[in-house]
ROMAR-612247 format. One record per residue: residue in one letter; x, y, z of N, C-alpha, C in turn. Coordinates in steps of 0.2 Angstrom, whole numbers, padded with zeros to 4 digits, always signed. Layout:
<pts>
AXYZXYZXYZ;...
</pts>
This chain:
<pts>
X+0132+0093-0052+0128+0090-0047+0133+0086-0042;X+0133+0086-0035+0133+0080-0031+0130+0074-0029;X+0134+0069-0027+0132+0063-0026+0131+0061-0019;X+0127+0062-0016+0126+0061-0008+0127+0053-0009;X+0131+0051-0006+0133+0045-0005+0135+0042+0004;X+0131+0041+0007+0132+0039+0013+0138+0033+0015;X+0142+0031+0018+0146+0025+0020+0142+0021+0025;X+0143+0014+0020+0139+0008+0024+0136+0005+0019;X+0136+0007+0013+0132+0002+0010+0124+0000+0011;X+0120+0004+0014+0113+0004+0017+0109+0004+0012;X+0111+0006+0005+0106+0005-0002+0111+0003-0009;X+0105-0003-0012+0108-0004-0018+0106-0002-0024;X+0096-0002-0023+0093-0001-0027+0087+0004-0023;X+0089+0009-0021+0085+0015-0020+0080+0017-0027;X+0075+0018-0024+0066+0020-0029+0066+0027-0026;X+0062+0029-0021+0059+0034-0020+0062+0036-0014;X+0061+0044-0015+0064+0046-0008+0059+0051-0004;X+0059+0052+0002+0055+0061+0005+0056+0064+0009;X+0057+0071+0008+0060+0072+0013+0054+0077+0018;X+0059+0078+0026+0055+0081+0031+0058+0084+0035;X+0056+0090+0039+0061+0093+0044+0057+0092+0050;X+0059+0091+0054+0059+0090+0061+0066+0094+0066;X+0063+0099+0071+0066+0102+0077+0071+0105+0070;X+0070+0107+0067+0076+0112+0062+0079+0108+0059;X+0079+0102+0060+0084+0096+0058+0081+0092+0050;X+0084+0093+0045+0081+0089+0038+0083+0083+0037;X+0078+0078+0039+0077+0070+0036+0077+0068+0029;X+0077+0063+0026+0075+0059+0022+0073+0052+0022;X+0068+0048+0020+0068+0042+0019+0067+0039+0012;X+0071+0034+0015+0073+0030+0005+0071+0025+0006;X+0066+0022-0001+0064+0017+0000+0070+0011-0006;X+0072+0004-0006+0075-0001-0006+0072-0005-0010;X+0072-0008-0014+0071-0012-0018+0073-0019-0017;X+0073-0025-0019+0073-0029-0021+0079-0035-0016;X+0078-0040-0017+0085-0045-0016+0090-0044-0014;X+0094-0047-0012+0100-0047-0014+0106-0046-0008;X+0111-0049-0007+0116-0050+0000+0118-0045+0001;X+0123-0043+0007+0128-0037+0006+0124-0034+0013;X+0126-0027+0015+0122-0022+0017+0117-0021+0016;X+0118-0017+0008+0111-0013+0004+0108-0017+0002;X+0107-0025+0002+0101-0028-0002+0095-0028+0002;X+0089-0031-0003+0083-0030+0000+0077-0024+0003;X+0073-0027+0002+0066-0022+0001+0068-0019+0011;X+0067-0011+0011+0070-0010+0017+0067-0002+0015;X+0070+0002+0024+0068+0009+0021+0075+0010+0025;X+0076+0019+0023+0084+0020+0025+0079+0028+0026;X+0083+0031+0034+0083+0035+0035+0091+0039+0034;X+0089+0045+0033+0096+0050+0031+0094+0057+0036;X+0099+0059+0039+0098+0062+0045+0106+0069+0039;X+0101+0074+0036+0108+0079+0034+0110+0085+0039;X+0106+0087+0045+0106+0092+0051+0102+0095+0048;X+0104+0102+0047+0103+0110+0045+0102+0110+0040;X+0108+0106+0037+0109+0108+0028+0108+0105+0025;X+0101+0106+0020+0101+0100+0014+0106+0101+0010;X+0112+0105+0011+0119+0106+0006+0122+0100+0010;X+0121+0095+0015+0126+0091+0018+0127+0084+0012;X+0132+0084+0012+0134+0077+0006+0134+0072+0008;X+0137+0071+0016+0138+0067+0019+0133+0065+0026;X+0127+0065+0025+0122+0064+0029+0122+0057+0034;X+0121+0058+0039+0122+0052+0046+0117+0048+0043;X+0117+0039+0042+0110+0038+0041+0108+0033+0046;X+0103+0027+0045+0101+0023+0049+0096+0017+0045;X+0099+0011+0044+0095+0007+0041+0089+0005+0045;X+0083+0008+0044+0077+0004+0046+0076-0002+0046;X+0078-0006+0041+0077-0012+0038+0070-0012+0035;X+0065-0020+0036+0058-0021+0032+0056-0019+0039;X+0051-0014+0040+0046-0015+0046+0042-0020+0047;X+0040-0024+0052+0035-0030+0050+0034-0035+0044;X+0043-0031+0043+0041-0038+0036+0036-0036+0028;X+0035-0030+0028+0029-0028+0025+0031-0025+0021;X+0037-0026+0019+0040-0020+0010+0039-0025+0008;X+0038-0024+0001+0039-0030-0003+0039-0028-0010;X+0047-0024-0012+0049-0019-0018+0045-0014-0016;X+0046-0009-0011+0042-0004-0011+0044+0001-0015;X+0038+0005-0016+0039+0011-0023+0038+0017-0019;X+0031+0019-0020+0029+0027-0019+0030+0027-0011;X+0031+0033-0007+0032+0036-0002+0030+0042+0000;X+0028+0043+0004+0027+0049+0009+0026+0050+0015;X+0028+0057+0018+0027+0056+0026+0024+0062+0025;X+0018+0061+0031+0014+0066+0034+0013+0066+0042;X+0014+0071+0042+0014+0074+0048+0006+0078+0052;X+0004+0075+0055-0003+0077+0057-0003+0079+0065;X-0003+0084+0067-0005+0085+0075+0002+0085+0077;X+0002+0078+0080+0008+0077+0086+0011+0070+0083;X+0008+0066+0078+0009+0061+0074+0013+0061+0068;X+0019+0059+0066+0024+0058+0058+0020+0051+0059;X+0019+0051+0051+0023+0042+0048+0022+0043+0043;X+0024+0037+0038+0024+0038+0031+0022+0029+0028;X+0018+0035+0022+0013+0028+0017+0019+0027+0012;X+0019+0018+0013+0023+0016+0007+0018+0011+0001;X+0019+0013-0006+0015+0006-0010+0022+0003-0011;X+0017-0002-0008+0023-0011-0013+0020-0011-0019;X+0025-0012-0022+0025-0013-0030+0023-0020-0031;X+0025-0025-0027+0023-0033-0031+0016-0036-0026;X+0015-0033-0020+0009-0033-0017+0004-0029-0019;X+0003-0022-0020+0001-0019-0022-0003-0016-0017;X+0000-0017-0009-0003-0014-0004+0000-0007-0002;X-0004-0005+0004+0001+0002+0006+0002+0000+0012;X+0007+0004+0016+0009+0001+0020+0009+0009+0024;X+0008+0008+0032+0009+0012+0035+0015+0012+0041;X+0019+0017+0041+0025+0016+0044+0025+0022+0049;X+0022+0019+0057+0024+0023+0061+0030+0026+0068;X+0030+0030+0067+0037+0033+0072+0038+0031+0078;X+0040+0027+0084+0039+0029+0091+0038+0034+0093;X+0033+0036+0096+0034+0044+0100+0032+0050+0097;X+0031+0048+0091+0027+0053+0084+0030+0055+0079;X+0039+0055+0081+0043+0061+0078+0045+0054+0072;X+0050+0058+0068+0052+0054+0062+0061+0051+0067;X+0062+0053+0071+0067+0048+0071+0066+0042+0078;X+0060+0042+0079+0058+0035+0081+0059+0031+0078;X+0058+0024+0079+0059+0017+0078+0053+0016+0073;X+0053+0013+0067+0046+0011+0064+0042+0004+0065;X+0036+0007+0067+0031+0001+0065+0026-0001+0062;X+0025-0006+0057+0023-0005+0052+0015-0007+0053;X+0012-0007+0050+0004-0009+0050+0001-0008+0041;X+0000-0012+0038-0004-0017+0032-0011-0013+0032;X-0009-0008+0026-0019-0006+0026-0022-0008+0022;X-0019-0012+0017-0024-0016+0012-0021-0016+0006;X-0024-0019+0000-0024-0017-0009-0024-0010-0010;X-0022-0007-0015-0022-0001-0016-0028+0000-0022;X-0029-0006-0026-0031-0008-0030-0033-0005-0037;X-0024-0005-0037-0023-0003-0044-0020-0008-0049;X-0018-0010-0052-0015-0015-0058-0010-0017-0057;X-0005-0015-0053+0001-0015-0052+0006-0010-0049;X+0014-0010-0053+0017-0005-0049+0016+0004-0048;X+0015+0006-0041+0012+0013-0039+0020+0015-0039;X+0021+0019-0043+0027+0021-0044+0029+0026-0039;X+0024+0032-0039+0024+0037-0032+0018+0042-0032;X+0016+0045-0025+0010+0047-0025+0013+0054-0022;X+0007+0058-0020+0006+0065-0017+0002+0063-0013;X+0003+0068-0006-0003+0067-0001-0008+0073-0004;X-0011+0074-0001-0016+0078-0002-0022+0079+0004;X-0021+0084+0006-0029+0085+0012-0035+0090+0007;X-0038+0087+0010-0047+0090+0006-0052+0086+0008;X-0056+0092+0012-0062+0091+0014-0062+0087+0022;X-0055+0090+0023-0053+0086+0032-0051+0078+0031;X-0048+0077+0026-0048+0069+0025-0040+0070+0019;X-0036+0065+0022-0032+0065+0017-0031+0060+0014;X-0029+0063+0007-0029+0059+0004-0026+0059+0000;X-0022+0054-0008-0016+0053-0011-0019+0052-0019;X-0014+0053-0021-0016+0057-0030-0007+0052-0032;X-0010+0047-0037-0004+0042-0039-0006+0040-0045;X-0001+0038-0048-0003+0031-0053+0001+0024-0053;X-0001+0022-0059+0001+0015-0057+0006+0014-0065;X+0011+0011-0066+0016+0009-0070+0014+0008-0076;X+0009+0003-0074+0007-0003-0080+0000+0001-0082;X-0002+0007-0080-0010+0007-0082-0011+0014-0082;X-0015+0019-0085-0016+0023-0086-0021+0028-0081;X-0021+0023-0074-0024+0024-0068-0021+0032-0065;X-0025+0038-0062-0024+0041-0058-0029+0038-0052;X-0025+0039-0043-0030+0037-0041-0031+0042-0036;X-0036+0041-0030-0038+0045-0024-0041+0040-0018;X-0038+0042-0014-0040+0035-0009-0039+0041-0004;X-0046+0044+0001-0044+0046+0006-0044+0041+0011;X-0038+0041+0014-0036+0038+0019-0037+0040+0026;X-0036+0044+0027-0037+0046+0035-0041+0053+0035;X-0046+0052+0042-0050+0058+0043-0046+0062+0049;X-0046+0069+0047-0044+0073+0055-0049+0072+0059;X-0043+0073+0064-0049+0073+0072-0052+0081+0073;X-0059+0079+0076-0060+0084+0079-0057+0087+0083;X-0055+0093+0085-0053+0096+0089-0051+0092+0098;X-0047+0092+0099-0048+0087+0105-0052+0080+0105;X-0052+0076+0102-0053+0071+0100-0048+0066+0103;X-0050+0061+0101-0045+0054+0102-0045+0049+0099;X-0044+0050+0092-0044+0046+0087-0039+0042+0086;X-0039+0034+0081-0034+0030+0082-0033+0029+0075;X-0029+0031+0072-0026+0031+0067-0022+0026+0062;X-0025+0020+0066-0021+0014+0062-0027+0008+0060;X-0031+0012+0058-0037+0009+0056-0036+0005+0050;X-0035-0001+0047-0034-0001+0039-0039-0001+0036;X-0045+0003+0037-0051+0003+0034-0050+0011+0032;X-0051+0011+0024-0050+0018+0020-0055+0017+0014;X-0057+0020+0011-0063+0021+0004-0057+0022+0000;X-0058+0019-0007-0054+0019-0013-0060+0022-0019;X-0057+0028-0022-0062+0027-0029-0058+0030-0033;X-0059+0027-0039-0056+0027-0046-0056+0034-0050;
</pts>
């Protein structure tokens, strides 16, 4: 096996990672853990740009940093891609919030901005989820570290056809 090792020091303690293609081009983003000086310290997200080849070792990357301020030990990860809109859902692990993380301009290599959707309201740390669409509504299949929790929170409904929805709503149904 290889070690995809970027230069710069952009991570120290990487958790979770996802990947996505955009324009033939495959991404990554890495989510960062915890404290600490240097470069790679602190709760942050890292994007990795490999081109064409996920066989690249040596991938371009870009530290996002904390969007908004709003990682806080993040864990689980995902991007979705809907329409004409990327972002990607993170849980804090010591908040125990999700966190919405969107693109400028919709693509994944826009600028992040974050938006706070609430408790996930699980017991603790979300170590990582799946997205999931059903029944026009998406929604995320996860558990939680400390607890024998699987959960389902759809979060976002599709738009109608032509529609004009607004997508940053932090208001989503949880059930257990």
């Amino acid at each position: 096996p290889n070690t995809i090792a970027p230069s710069g020091g952009f991570l120290n303690a990487p958790v979770n990672f996802a990947l996505h293609q955009y324009g033939g081009t495959w991404y990554a983003l890495i989510t960062n853990i915890g404290s600490g000086g240097g470069p790679g310290g602190g709760d942050k997200l890292v994007r990795w740009n490999f081109g064409t080849n996920l066989k690249n070792n040596s991938p371009a990357h870009t530290d996002l940093g904390n969007p908004g301020n709003d990682l806080a030990n993040p864990r689980g990860l995902a991007i979705i891609t809907n329409c004409d809109t990327t972002y990607a859902l993170i849980a804090n692990e010591n908040s125990r919030r999700l966190i919405k993380v969107d693109f400028v301009g919709g693509v994944i290599t826009g600028a992040p901005t974050a938006t706070d959707l609430g408790n996930l309201g699980v017991n603790s740390q979300t170590s990582e989820f799946s997205t999931i669409w059903h029944d026009n509504k998406l929604g995320m299949l996860g558990c939680s570290l400390d607890s024998a929790v699987v959960f389902y929170d759809d979060i976002i409904t599709l738009p109608v056809t032509n529609s004009n929805i607004n997508f940053s709503s932090g208001s989503y149904n949880k059930s257990m």
